[in-house]
N, C-alpha and C positions, 0 to 999 in steps of 0.2 A: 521111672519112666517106662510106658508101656511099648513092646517091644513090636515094630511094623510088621513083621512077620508072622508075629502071632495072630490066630483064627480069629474073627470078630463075631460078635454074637450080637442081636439085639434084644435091649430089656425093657420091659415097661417100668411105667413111675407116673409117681405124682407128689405134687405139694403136698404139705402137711395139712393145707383145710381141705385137700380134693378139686380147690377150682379151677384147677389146670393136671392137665394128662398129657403123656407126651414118650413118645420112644426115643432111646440113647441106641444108636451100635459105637462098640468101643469090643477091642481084645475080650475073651471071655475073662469074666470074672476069675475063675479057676488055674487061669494060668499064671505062671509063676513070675513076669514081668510087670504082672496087672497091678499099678500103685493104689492104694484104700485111706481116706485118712479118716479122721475122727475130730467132730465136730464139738466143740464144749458145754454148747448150751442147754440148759436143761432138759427138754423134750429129747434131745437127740442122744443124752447121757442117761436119761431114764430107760427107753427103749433100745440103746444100743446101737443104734443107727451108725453105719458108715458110708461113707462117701465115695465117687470115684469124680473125677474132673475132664471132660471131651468135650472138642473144639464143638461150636456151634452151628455147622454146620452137619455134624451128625445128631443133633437134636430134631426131631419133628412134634409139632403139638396135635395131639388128636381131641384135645378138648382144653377151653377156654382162648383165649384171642392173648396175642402177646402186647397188643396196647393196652389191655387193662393190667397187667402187672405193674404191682406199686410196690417201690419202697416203704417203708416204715419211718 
């Protein structure tokens, strides 16, 4: 659980095909409260990828529209 008094930092990101962009602030990554998990499926286990999870209201998209996001 990331810890409320820790610094926040914001990060950019994006989807794995690029159609959406979008900034997270959440606790910096480097600090020692900051939860990371690890994803199983194969893209994300080929390159290593880890994850972090923050409320959606620190989410902002700076590219693509959040009505066009589809499930699979």
């Amino acid at each position: 659980m990331s810890d409320s008094k820790a610094p926040t930092q914001t990060y950019k990101a994006s989807c794995h095909c690029g159609a959406f962009a979008y900034t997270v602030k959440t606790p910096s990554l480097d600090h020692e409260s900051t939860e990371v998990v690890r994803c199983n499926c194969s893209i994300c286990m080929r390159n290593g990828y880890l994850f972090i999870y923050v409320p959606n209201d620190e989410v902002t998209f700076t590219s693509g529209q959040l009505e066009s996001l589809t499930v699979f």
